[in-house]
N, C-alpha and C positions, 0 to 999 in steps of 0.2 A: 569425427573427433579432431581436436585443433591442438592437442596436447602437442608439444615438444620440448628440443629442449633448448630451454633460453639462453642459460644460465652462459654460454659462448659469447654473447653476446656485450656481457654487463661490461667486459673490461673498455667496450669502446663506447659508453655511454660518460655523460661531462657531467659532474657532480655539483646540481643534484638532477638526475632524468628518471625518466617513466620507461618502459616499453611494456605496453599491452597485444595482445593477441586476441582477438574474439571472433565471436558467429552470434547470433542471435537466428534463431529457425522456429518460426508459426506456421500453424495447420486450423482452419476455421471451418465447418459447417455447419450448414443452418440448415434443418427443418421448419417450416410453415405450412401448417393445416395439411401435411403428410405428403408435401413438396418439394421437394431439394433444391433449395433457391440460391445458395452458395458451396460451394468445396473448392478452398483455397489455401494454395501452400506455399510460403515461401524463408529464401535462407540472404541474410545479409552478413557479410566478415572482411573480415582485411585486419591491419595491422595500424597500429599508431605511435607516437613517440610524443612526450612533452620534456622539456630541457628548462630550467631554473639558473639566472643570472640576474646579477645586480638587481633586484625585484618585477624583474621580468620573464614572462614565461613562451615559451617558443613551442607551437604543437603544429607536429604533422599528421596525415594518415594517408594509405591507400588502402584499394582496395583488390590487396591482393597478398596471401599470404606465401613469399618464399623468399629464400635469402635474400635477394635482391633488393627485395621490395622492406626488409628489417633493413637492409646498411641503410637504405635512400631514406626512411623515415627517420629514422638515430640521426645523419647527415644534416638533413631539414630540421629538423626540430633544434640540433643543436644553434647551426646557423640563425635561425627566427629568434632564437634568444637572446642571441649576440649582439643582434640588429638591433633589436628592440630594447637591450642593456643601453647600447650607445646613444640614445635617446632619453634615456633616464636621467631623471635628478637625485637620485638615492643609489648607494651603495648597500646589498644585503647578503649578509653571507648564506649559503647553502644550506637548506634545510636538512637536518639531524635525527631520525629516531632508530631506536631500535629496531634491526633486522627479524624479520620475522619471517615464520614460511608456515603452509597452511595445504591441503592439498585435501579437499572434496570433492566425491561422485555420487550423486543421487539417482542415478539412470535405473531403470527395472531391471531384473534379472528374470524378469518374467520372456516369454518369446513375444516379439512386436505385433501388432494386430497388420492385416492387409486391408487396403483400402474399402474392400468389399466385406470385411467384416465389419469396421466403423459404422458404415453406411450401415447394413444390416442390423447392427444396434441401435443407430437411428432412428430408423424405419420402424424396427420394431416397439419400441419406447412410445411412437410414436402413434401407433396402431391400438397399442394396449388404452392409451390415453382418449383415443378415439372411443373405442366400443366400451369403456366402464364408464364414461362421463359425452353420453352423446348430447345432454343439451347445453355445451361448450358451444360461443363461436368462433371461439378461434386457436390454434395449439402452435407454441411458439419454441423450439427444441434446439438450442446452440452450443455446440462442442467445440470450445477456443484453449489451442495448446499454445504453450510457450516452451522454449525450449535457449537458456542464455548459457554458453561456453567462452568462461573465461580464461585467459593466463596472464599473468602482470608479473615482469622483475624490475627491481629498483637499483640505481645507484649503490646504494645503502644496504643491499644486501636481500632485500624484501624481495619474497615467492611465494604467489596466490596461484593457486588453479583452484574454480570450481563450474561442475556443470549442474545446473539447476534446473530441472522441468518443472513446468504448473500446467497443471489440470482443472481448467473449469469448465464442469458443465452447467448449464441455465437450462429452465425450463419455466414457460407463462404459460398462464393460462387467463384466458377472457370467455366471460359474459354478459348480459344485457338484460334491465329491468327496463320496461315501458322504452325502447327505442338506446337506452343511454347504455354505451358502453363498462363493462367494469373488469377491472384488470389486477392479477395478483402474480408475482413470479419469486425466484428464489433460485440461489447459487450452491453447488456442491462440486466436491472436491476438493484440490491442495496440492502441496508437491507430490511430484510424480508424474510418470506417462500415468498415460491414459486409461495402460492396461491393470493402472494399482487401485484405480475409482472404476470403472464402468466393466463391474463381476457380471449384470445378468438385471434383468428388466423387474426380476421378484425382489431383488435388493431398493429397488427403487419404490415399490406400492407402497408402502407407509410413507414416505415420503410425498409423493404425489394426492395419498388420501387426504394427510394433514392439509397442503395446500389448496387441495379445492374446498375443502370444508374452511378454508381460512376466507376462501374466494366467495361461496355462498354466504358467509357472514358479515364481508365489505357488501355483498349486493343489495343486502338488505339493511345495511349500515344508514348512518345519520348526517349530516354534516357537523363539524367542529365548531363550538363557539368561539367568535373571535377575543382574543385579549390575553391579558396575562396569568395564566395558571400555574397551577401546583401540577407537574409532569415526572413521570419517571419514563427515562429515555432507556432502553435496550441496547445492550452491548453495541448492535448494528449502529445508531445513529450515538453514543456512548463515543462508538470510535471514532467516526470521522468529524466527530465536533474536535475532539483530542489531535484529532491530525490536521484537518482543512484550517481550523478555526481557531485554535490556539500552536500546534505544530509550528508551523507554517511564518507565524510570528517569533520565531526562537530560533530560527536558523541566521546563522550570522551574517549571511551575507544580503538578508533584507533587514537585520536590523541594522546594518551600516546605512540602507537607504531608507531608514527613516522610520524601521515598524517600530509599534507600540512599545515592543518589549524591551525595548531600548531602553527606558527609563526604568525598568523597576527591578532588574537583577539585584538579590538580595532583599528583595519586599513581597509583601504578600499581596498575589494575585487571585487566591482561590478557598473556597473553605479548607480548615487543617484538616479537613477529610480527604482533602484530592491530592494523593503521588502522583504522579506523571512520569512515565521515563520509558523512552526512546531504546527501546531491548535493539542489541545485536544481531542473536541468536536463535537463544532459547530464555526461557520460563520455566523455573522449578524442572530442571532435567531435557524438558521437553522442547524438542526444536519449533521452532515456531516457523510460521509462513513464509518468508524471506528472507533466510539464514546468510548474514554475512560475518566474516569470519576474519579478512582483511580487504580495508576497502580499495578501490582501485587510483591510489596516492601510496600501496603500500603500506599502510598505518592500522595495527590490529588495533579491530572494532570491541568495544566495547560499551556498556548497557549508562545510553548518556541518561542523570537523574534530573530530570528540569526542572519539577514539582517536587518539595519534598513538606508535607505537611502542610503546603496553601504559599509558601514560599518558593518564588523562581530562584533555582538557583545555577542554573548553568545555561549555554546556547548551546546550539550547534555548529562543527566548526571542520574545516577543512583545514591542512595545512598554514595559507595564508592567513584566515583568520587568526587560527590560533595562536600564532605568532603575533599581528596584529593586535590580539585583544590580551594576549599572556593568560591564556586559558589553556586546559587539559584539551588535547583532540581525541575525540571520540572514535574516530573512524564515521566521518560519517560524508565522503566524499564518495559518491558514484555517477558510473555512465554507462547511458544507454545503449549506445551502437559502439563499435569502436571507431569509429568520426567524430565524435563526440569526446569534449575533456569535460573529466571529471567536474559535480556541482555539489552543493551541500544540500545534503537529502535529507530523509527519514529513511526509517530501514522498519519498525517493528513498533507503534508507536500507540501507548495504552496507560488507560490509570489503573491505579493498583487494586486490588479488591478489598471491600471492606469487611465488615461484619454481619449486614442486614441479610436474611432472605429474600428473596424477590414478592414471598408472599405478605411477610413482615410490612414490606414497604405499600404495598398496592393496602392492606389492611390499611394502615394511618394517614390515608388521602379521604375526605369526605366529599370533593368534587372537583375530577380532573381526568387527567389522560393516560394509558400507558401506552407507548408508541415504541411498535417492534421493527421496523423496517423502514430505511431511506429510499428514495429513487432518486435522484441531482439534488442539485446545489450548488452554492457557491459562497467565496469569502474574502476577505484581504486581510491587508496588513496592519487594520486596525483592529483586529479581530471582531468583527463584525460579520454577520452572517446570516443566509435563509437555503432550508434545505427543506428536501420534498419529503413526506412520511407517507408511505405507499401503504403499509399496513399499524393500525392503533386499535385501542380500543379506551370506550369511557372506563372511570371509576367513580361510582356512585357509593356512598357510604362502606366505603373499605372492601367495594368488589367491584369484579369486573363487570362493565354494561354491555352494551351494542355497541359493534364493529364502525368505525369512522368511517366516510369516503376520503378519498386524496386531499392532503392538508400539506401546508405549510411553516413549519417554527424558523424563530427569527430575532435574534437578540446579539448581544457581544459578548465574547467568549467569558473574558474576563469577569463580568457581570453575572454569567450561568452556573459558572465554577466556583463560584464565590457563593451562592444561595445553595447548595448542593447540602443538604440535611443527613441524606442517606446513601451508603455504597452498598451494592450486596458483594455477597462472598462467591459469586460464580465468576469466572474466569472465561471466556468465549472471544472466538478470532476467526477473522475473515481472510482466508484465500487470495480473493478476488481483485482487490484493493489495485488502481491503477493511480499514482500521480503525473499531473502533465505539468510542472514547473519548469518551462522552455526545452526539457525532452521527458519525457513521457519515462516513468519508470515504476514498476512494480513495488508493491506496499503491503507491510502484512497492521492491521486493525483490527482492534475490538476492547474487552475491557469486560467490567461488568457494566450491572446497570446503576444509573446514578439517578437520585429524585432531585429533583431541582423547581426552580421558576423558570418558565418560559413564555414569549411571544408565539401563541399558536397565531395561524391565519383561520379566515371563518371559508364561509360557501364560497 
């Protein structure tokens, strides 16, 4: 625990400064075909400071959290700004918001697992999958923890502490028609250790059955026709079109350099079926995958609405933008390590639900796809995009057909979101979610699912 107390600190911080405190500490292992091919743990922390002058910003850090090592970063960080003021052509006064304080612990109250019980849940997960599905060729079992500890005080009065663990576990499975590989897998878990998700290997059999029955289905599956279809996308690829492919163009500080969405704040981007908005928190009560609560600039977060009926209407914004553009901030600046100054992120990022049932919708397609599951991808700042669909299925006369092999869609966000006919009314979120926008940071995604037009890829 990195908890302390800061608050000694603030009166020698230059207005306006940062000082954050953190740790970040992961634990990975990998099972392969009932082989322990990895078990790796590791903790990074230390201290940082960033300082604000004449529109310039000064940030230190070490790595190493004690008095010492707090004066010497407040010190630096002040100096680097001073420096870098003095070079400036602009004069800006000191950034202003309200004082806020916020103080979360998500840790288990459960007793900690020992290394040799991990393992042995492994192994045995891994056993079970063995002897009920022997004509598998290959069984793929990876238990990746996170574990982020923060503490941030501001200038201004601002105190975050929160420790946040995530829990995912993955599990694949592969098999083989005539020589050719085929491969299905699937992520479970969420916040918390390890010991709040992995009860006991019986909790896990329905889960495992669905997926090899998902897996015998792609085996004997078809290829996709190439072109542009009538599609309904699953919450899964739902969400990171909503993040990769439109997200991603709405943060302000690529649309200063140049993204798409630059031009059409306050215009319509998207059918008036699609909200959009970049949650905090929580949803309807419920805390959602990647609870931020104040971000690490100090500035409580709040649920940015970007989509509101097919119209854009807001970015996202750090501090500097926000001043910059004379827009509301969100809360929407974080960071990865504490070496790292804060960047403008996502935090919780999904459209809204509609009215349709997912049955509804698959009913009123007469020839097209329903596609439950991503594997990669990629996208930019035109929102432009192609992303993997690991698990689909046809829809032939208002039902479902045969299981797809590995396919492709690919189109521009803008463009997807705008043919979008039907929402359903289910609500579904993903865990798992990792963004690497120049540091790597955790994401919670999903949404419902949406029908739309898309560029599938063929064989």
């Amino acid at each position: 625990m990195i908890k302390q107390d800061l608050s000694k600190y603030v009166s020698n911080l230059d207005k306006y400064s940062e000082l954050r405190v953190q740790e970040n500490r992961s634990f990975t292992m990998v099972f392969m075909n009932g082989n322990l091919v990895r078990n790796d743990k590791s903790a990074t922390g230390g201290v940082s400071a960033r300082a604000f002058k004449d529109g310039r910003w000064g940030f230190a850090s070490k790595a190493d959290i004690t008095e010492e090592a707090i004066q010497q970063v407040i010190q630096s960080a002040g100096q680097n700004a001073k420096f870098l003021a003095s070079k400036a052509d602009k004069q800006q006064a000191p950034y202003e918001t309200p004082a806020v304080k916020n103080s979360k612990d998500y840790s288990t109250k459960k007793e900690r697992w020992t290394q040799d019980q991990i393992t042995g849940f492994m192994k045995e997960v891994d056993d079970y999958i063995a002897e009920t599905y022997p004509d598998l060729v290959s069984r793929l079992i990876v238990l990746s923890c996170l574990e982020m500890e923060k503490h941030t005080v501001t200038s201004d009065g601002s105190d975050s502490y929160l420790l946040w663990p995530r829990t995912i576990f993955h599990i694949g499975l592969t098999t083989e028609n005539k020589g050719e590989p085929c491969d299905i897998g699937d992520v479970y878990g969420g916040i918390g250790h390890l010991e709040e998700h992995l009860t006991s290997v019986d909790a896990l059999k329905d889960d495992i059955a669905e997926l090899y029955s998902n897996l015998m289905k792609k085996n004997e599956g078809v290829h996709a026709v190439a072109g542009l279809h009538e599609v309904i996308l699953d919450a899964d690829l739902a969400g990171i079109l909503a993040h990769e492919a439109f997200g991603h163009t709405v943060e302000a500080d690529l649309v200063r350099n140049g993204s798409i969405a630059g031009d059409y704040l306050n215009k319509q981007v998207a059918s008036p079926m699609i909200s959009l908005i970049d949650f905090a928190h929580s949803y309807k009560g419920d805390l959602l995958p990647v609870p931020v609560f104040i971000d690490d600039e100090g500035v409580e977060c709040k649920d940015a609405p970007i989509i509101e009926k097919g119209i854009l209407k807001c970015f996202m914004h750090n501090r500097d933008s926000a001043h910059e553009f004379g827009h509301e901030n969100y809360g929407n600046a974080r960071a990865w390590e504490y070496s790292d100054e804060p960047l403008i992120r996502m935090r919780n990022t999904a459209i809204l639900p509609g009215e349709s049932t997912l049955e509804e919708m698959i009913a009123s397609i007469e020839d097209g796809y329903y596609f439950k599951k991503t594997s990669n991808g990629q996208a930019d700042t035109t929102g432009e995009f192609m992303f993997g669909v690991a698990e689909g299925y046809e829809i032939k006369n208002g039902k479902l057909g045969k299981a797809i092999k590995n396919t492709t869609i690919s189109g521009r966000a803008f463009d997807v979101l705008s043919s979008v006919t039907m929402v359903s009314n289910e609500m579904k979120w993903t865990a798992a979610g990792m963004c690497g926008k120049k540091q790597p940071i955790p994401v919670g995604m999903g949404g419902p699912a949406i029908k739309c037009k898309i560029n599938v890829g063929g064989r």
